[in-house]
N, CA, C and O atoms as a GROMACS GRO file, in nm:
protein
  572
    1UNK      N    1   0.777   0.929   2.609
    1UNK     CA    2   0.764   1.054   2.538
    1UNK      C    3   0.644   1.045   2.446
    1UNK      O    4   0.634   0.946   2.374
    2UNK      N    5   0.553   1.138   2.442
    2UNK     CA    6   0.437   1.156   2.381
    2UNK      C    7   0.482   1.257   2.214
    2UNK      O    8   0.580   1.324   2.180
    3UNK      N    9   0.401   1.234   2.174
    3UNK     CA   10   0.413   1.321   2.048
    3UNK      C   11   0.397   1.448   2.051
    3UNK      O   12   0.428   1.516   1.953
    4UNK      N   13   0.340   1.507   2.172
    4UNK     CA   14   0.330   1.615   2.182
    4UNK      C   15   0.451   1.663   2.271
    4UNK      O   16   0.448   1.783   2.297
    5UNK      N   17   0.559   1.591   2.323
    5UNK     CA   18   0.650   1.588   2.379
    5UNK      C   19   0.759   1.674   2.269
    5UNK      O   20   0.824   1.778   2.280
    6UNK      N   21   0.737   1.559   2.145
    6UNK     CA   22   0.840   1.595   2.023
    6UNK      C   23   0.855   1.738   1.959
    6UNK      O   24   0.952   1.800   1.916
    7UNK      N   25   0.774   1.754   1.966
    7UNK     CA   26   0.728   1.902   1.906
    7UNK      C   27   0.795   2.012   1.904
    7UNK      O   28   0.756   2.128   1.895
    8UNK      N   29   0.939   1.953   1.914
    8UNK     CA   30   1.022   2.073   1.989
    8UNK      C   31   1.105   2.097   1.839
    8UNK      O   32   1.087   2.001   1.764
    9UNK      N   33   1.190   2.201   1.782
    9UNK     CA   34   1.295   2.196   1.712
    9UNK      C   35   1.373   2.097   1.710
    9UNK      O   36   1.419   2.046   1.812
   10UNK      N   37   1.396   2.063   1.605
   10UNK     CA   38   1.481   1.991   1.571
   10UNK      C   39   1.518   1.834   1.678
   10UNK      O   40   1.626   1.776   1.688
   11UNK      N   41   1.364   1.797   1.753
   11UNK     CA   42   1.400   1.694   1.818
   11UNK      C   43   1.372   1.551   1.748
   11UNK      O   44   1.257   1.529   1.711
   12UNK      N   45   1.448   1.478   1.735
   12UNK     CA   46   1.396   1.310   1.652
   12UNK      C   47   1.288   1.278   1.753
   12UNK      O   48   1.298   1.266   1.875
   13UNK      N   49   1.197   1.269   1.684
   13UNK     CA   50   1.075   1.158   1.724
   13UNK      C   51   1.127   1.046   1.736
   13UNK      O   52   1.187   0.996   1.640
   14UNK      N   53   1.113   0.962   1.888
   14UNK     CA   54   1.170   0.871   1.885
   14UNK      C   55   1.060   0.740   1.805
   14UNK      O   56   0.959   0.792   1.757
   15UNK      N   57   1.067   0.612   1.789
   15UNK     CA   58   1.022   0.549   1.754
   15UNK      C   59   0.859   0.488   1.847
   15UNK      O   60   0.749   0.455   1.803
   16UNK      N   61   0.908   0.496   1.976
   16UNK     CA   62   0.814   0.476   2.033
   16UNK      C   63   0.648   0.568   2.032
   16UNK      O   64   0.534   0.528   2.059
   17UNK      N   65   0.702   0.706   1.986
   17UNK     CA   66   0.610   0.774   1.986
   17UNK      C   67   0.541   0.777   1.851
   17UNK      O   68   0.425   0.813   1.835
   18UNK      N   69   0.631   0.732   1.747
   18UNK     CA   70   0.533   0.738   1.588
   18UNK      C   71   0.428   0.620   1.661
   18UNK      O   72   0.308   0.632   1.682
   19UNK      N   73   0.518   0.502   1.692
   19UNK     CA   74   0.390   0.367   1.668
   19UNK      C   75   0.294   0.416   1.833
   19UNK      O   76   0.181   0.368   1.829
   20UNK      N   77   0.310   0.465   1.912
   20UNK     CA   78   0.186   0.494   2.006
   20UNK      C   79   0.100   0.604   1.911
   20UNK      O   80  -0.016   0.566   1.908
   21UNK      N   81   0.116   0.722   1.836
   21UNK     CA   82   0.023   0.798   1.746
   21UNK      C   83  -0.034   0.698   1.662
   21UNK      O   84  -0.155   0.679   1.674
   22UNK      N   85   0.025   0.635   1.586
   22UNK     CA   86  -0.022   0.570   1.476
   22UNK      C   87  -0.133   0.456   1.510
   22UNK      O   88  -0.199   0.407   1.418
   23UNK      N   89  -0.150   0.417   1.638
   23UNK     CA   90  -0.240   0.248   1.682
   23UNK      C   91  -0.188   0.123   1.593
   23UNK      O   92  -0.104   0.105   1.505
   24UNK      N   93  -0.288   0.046   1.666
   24UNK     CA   94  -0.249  -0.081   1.610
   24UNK      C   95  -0.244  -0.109   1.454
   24UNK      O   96  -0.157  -0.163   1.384
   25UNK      N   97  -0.390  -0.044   1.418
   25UNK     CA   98  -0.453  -0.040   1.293
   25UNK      C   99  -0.398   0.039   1.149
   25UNK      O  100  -0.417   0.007   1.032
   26UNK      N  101  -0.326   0.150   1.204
   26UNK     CA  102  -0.231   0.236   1.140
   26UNK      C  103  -0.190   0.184   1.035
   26UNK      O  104  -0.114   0.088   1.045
   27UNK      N  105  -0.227   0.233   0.909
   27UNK     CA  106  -0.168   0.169   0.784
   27UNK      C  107  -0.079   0.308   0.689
   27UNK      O  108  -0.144   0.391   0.626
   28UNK      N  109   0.080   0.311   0.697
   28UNK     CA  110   0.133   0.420   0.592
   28UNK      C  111   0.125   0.383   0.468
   28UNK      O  112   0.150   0.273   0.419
   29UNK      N  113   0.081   0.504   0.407
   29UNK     CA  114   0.073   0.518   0.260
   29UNK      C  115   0.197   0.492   0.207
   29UNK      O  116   0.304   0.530   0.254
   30UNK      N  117   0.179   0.419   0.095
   30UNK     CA  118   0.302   0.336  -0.005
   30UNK      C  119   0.279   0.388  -0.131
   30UNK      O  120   0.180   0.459  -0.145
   31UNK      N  121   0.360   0.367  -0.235
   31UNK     CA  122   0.378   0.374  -0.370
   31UNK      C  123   0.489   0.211  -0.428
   31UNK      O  124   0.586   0.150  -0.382
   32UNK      N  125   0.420   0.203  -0.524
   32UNK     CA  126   0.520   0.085  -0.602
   32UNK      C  127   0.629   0.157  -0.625
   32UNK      O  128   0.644   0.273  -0.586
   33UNK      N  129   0.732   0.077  -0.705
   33UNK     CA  130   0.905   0.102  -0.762
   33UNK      C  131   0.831   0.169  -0.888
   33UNK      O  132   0.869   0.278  -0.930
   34UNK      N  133   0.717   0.094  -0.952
   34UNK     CA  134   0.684   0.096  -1.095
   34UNK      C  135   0.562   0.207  -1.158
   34UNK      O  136   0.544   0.238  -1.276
   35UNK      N  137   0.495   0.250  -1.045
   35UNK     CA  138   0.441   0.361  -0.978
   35UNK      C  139   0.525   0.511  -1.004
   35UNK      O  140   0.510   0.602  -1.086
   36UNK      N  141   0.623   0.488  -0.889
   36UNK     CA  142   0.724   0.599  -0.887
   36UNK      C  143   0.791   0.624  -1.017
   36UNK      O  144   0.826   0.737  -1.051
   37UNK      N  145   0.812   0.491  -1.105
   37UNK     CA  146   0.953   0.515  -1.254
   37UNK      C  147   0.817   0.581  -1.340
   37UNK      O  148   0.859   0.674  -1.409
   38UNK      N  149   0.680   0.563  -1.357
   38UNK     CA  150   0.581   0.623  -1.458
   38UNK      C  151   0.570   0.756  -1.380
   38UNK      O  152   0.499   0.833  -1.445
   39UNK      N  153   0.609   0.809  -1.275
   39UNK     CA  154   0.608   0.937  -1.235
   39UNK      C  155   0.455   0.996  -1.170
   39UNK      O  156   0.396   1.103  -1.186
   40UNK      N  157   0.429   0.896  -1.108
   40UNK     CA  158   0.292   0.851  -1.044
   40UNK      C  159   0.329   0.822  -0.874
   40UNK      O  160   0.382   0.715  -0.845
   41UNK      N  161   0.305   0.898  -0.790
   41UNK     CA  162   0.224   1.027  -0.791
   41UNK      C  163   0.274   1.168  -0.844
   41UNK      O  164   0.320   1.235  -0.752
   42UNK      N  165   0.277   1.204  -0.913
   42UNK     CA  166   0.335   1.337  -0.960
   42UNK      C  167   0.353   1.446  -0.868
   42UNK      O  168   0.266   1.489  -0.793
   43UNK      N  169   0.470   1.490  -0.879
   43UNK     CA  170   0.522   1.604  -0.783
   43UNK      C  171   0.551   1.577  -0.686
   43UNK      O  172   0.583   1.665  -0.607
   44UNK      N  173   0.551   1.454  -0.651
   44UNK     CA  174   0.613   1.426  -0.550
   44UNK      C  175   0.776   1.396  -0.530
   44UNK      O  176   0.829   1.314  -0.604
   45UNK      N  177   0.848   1.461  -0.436
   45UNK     CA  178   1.036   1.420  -0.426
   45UNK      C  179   1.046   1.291  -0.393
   45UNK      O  180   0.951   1.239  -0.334
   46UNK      N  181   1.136   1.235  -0.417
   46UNK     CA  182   1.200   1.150  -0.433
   46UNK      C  183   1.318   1.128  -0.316
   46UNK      O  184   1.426   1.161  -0.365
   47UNK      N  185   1.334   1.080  -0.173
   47UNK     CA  186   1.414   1.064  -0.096
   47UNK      C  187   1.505   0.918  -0.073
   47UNK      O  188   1.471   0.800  -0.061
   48UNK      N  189   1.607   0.970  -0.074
   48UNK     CA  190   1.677   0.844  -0.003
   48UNK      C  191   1.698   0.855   0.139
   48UNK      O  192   1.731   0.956   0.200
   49UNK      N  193   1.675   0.745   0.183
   49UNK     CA  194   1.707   0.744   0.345
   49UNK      C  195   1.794   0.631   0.368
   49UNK      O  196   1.832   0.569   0.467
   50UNK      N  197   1.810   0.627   0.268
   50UNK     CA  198   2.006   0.478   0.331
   50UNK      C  199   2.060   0.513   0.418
   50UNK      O  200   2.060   0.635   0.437
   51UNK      N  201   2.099   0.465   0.471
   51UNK     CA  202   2.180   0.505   0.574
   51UNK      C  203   2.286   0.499   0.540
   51UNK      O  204   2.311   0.396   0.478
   52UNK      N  205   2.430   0.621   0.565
   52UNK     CA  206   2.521   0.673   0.488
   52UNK      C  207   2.636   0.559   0.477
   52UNK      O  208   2.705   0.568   0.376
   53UNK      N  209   2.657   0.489   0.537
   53UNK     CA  210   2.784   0.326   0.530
   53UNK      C  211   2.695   0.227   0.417
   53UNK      O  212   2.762   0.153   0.345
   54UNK      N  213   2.525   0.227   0.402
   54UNK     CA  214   2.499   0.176   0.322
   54UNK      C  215   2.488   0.217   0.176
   54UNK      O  216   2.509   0.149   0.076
   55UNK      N  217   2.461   0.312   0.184
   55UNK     CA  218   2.444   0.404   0.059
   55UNK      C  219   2.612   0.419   0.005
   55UNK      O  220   2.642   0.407  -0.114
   56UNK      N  221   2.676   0.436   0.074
   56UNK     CA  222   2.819   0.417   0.006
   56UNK      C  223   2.874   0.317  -0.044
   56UNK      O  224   2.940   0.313  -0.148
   57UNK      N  225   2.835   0.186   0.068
   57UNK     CA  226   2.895   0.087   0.025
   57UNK      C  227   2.798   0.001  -0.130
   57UNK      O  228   2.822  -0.095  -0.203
   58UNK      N  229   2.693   0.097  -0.118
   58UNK     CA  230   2.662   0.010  -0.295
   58UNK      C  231   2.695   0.078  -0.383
   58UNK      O  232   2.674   0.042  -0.499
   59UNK      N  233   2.755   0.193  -0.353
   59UNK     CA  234   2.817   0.303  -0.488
   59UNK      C  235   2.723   0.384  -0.611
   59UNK      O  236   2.753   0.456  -0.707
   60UNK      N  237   2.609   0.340  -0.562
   60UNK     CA  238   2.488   0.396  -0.617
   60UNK      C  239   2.385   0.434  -0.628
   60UNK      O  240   2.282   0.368  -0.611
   61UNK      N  241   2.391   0.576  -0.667
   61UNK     CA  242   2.221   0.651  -0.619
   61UNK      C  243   2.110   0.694  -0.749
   61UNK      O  244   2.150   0.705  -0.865
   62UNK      N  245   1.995   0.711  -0.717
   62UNK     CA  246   1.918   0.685  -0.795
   62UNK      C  247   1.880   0.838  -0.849
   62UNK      O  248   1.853   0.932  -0.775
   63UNK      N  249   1.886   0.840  -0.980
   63UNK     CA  250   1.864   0.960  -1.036
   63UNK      C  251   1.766   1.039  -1.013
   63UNK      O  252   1.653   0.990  -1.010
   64UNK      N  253   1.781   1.158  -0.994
   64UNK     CA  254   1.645   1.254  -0.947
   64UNK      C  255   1.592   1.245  -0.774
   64UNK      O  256   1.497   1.306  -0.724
   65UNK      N  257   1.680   1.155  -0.712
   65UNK     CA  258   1.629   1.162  -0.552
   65UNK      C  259   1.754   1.205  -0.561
   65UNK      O  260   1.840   1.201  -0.649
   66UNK      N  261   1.742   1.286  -0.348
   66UNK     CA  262   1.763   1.365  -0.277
   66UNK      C  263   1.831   1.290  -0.173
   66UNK      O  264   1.740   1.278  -0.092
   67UNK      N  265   1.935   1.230  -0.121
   67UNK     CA  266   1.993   1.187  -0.013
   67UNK      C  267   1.968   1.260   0.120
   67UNK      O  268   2.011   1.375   0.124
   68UNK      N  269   1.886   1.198   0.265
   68UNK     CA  270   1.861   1.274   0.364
   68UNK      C  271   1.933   1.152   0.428
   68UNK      O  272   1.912   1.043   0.374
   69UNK      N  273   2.029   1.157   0.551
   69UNK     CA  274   2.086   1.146   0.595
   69UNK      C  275   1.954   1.071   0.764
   69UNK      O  276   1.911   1.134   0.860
   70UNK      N  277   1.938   0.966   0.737
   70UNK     CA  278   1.786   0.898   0.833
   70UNK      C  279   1.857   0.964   0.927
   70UNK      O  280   1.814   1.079   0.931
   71UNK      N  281   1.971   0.944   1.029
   71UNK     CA  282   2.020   0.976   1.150
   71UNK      C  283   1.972   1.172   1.178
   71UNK      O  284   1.960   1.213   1.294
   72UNK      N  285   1.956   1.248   1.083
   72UNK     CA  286   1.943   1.416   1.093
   72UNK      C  287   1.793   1.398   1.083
   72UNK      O  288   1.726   1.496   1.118
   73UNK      N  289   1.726   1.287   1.039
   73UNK     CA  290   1.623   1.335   0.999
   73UNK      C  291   1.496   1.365   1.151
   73UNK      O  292   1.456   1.271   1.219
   74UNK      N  293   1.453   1.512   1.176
   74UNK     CA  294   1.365   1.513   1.287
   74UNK      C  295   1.293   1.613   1.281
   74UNK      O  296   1.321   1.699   1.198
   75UNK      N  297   1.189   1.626   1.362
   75UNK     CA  298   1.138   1.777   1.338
   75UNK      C  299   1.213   1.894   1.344
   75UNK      O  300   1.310   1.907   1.419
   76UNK      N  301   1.168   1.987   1.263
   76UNK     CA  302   1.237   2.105   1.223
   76UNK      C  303   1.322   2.078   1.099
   76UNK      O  304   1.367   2.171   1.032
   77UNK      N  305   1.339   1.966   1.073
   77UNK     CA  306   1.421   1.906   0.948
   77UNK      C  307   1.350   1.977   0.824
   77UNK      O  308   1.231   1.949   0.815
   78UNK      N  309   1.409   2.077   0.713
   78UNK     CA  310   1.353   2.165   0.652
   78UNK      C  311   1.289   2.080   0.506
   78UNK      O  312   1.205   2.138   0.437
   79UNK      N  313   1.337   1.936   0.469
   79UNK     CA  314   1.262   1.857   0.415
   79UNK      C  315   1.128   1.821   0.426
   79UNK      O  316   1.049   1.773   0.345
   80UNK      N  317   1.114   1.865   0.586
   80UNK     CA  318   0.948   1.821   0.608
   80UNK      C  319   0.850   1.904   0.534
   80UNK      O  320   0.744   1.855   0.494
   81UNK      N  321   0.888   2.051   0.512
   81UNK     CA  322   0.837   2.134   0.464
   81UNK      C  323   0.821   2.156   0.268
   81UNK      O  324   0.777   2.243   0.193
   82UNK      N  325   0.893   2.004   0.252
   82UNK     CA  326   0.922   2.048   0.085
   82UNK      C  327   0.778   1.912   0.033
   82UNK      O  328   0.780   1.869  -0.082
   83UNK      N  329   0.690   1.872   0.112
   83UNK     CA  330   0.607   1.773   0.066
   83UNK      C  331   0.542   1.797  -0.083
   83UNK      O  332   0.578   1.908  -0.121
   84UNK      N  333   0.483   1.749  -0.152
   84UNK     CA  334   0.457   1.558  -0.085
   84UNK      C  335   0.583   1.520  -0.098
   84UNK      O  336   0.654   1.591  -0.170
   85UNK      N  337   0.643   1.400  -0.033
   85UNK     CA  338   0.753   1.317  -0.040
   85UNK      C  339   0.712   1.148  -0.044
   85UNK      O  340   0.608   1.097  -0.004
   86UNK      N  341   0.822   1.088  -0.100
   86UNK     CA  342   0.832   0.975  -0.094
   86UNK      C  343   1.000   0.895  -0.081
   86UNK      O  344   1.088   0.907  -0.166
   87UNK      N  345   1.007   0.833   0.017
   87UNK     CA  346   1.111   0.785   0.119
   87UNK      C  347   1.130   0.659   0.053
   87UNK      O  348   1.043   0.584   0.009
   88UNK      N  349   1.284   0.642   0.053
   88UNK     CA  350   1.258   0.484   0.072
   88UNK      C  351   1.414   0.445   0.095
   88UNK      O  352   1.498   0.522   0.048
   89UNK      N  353   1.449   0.351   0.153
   89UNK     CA  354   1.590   0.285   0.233
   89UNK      C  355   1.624   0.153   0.128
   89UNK      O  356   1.612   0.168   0.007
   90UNK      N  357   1.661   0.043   0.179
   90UNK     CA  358   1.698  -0.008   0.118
   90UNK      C  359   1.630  -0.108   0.070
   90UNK      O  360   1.653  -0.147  -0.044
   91UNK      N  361   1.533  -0.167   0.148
   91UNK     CA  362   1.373  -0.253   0.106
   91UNK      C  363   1.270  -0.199   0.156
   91UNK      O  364   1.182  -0.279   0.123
   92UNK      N  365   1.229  -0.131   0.203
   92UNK     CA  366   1.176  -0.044   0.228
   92UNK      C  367   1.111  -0.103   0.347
   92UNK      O  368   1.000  -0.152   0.324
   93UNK      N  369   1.147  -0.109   0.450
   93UNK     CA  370   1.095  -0.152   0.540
   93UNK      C  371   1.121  -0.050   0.666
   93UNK      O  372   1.058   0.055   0.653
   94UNK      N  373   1.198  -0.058   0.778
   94UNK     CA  374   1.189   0.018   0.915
   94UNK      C  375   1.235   0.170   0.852
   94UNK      O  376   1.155   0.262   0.870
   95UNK      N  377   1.366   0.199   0.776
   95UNK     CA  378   1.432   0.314   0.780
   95UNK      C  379   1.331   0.396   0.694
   95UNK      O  380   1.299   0.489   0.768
   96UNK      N  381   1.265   0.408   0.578
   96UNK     CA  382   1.184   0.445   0.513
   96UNK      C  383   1.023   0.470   0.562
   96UNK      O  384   0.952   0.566   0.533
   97UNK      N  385   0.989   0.348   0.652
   97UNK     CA  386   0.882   0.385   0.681
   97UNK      C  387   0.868   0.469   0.839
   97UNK      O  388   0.766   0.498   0.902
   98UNK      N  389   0.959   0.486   0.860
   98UNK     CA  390   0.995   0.525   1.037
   98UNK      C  391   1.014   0.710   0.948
   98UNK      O  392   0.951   0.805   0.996
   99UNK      N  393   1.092   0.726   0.843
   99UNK     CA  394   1.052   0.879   0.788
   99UNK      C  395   0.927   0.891   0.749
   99UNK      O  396   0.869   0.989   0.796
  100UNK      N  397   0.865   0.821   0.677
  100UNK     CA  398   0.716   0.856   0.608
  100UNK      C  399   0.663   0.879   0.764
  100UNK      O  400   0.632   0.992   0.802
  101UNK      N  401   0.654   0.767   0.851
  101UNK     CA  402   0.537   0.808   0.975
  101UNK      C  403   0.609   0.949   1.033
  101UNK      O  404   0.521   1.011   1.093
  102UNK      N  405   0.742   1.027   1.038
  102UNK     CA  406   0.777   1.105   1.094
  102UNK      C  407   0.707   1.255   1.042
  102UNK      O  408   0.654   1.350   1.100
  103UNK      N  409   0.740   1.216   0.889
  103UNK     CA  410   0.681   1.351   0.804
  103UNK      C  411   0.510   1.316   0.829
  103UNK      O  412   0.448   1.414   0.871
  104UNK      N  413   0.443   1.216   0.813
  104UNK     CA  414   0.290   1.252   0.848
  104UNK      C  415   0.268   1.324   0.986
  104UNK      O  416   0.186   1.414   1.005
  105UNK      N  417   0.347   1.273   1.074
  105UNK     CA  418   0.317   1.334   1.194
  105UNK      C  419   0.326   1.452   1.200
  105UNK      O  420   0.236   1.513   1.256
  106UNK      N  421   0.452   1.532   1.137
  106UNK     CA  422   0.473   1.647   1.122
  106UNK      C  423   0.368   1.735   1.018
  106UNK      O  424   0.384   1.841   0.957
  107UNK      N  425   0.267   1.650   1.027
  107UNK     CA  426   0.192   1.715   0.868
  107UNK      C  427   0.250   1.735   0.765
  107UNK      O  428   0.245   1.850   0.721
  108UNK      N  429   0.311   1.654   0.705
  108UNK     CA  430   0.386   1.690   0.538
  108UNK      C  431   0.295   1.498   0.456
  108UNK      O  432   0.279   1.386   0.504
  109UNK      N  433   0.266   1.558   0.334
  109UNK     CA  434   0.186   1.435   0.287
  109UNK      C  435   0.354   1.374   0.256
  109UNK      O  436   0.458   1.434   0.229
  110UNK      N  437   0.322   1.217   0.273
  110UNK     CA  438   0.442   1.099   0.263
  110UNK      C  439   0.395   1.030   0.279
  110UNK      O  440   0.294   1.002   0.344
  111UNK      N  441   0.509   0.953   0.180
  111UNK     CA  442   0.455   0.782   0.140
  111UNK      C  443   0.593   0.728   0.118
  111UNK      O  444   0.670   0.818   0.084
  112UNK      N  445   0.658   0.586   0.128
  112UNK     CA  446   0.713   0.492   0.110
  112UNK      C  447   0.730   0.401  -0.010
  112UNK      O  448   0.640   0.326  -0.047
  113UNK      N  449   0.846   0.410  -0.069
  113UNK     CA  450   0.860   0.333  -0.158
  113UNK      C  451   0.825   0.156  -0.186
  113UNK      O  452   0.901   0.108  -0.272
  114UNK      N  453   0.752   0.082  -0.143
  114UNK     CA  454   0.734  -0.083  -0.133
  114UNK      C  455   0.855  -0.134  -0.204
  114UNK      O  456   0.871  -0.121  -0.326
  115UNK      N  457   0.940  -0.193  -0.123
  115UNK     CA  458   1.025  -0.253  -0.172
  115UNK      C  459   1.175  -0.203  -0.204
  115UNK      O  460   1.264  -0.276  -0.247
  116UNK      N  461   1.186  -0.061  -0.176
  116UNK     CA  462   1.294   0.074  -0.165
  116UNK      C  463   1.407   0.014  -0.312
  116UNK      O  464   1.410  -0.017  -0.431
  117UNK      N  465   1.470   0.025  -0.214
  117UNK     CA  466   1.628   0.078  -0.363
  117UNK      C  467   1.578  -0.012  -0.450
  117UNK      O  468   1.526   0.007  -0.560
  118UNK      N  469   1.613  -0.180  -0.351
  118UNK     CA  470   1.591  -0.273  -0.450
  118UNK      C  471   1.524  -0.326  -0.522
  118UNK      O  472   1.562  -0.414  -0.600
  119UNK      N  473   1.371  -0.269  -0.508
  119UNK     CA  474   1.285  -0.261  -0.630
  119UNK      C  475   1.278  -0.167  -0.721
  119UNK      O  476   1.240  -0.190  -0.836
  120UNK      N  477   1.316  -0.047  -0.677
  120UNK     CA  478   1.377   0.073  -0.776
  120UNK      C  479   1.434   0.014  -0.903
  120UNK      O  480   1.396   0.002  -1.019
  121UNK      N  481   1.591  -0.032  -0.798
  121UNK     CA  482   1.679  -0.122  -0.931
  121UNK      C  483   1.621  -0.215  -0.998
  121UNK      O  484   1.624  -0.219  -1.121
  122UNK      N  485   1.558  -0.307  -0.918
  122UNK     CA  486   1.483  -0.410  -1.002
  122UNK      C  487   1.417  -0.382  -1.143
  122UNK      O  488   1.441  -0.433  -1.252
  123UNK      N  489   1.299  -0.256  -1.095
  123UNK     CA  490   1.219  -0.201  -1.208
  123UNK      C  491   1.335  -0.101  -1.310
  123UNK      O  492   1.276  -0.054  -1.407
  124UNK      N  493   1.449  -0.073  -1.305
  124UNK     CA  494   1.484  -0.014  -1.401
  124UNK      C  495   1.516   0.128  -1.403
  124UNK      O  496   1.544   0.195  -1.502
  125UNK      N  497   1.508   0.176  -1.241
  125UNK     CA  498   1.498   0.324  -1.247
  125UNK      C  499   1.671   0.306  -1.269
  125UNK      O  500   1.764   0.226  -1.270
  126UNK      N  501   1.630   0.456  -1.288
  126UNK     CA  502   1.810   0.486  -1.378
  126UNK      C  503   1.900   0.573  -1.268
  126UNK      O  504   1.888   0.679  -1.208
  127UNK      N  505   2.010   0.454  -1.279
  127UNK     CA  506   2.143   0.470  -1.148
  127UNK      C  507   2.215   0.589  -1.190
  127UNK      O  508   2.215   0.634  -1.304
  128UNK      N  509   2.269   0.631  -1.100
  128UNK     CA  510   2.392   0.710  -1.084
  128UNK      C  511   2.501   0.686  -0.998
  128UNK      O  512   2.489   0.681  -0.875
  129UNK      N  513   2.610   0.670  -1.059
  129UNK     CA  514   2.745   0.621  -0.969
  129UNK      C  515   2.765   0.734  -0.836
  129UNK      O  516   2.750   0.854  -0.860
  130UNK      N  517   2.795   0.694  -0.713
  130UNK     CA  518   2.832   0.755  -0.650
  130UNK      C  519   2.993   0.789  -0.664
  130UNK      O  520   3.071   0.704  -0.707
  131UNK      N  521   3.034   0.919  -0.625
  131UNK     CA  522   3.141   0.945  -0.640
  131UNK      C  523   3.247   0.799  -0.511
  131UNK      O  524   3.215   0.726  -0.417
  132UNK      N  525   3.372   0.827  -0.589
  132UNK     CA  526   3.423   0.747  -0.444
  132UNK      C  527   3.470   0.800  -0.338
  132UNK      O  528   3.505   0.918  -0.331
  133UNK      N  529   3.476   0.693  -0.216
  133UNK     CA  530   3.479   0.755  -0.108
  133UNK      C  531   3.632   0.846  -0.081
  133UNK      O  532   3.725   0.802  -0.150
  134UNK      N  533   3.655   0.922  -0.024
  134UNK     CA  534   3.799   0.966  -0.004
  134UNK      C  535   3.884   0.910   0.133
  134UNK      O  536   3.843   0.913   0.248
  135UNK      N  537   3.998   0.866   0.091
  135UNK     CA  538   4.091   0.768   0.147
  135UNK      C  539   4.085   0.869   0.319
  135UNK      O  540   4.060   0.985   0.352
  136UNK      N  541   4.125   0.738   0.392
  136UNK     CA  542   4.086   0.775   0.512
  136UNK      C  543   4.256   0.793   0.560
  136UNK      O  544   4.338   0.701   0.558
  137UNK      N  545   4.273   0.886   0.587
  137UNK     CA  546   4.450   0.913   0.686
  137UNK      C  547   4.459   0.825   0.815
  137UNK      O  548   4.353   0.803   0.874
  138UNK      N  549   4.541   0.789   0.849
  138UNK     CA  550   4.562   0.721   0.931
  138UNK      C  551   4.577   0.848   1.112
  138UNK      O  552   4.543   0.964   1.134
  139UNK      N  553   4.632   0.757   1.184
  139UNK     CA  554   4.677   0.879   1.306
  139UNK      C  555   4.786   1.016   1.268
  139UNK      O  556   4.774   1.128   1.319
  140UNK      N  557   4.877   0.983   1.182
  140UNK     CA  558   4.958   1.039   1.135
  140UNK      C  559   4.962   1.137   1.039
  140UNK      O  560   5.042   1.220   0.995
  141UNK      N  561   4.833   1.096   1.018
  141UNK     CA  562   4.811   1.182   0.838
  141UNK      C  563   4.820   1.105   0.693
  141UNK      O  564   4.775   1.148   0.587
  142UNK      N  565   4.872   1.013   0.709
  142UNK     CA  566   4.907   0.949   0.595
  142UNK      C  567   4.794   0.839   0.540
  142UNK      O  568   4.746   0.753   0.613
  143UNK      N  569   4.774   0.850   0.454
  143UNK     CA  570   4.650   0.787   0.353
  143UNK      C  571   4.749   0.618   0.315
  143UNK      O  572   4.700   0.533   0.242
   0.00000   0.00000   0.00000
């Protein structure tokens, strides 16, 4: 599948097609943890892309970002349209930078957090408890 393949509503770019657009040489734009907490680049949102079993299971999200759900995230995704953005997962490595190359492709300016949650936390950005999860019923109904 080509990138011009993707182009459709609401289809995920698969992976193969960001890194054939992008070449070998392809370098995505980043931002530090310490960058982002001085509010540098300005105006730019703030995304989480945890993935939702991870993002739950640390019970904590970071104040002023936006939870996008990586698995929904594809063209036609109405986030693409709210740029500039900046992404980031949990170190910021595949899940974070696999959105930044999705939104450039789509033309929306994006960049990547270096080092995601856990340099966030590291540097001090300020947590917010996630609510808890709600008890799961069994076959029966019963919690």
């Amino acid at each position: 599948m080509t990138c011009d393949d993707a182009n459709l509503p609401n289809a995920t770019l698969p992976h193969a097609a960001v890194t054939e657009a992008a070449g070998d040489d392809f370098r995505l734009p980043s931002v530090s943890a310490g960058d982002v907490l001085r509010g540098a680049p300005g105006g730019v949102r703030l995304l989480d892309v945890r993935k939702a079993a991870v993002r739950a299971a640390s019970r904590q999200g970071l104040d002023g970002a936006a939870w996008i759900d990586p698995l929904t995230l594809g063209f036609g995704h109405p986030i693409l349209a709210a740029g500039p953005l900046a992404f980031f997962c949990v170190h910021g490595h595949e899940v974070s930078r696999f959105a930044t190359a999705l939104a450039l492709v789509a033309g929306c300016e994006a960049r990547y957090v270096r080092g995601g949650f856990a340099a966030l936390a590291a540097a001090g950005a300020q947590m917010t408890p996630l609510p808890e999860p709600a008890p799961v019923a069994d076959t029966e109904g019963r919690r």
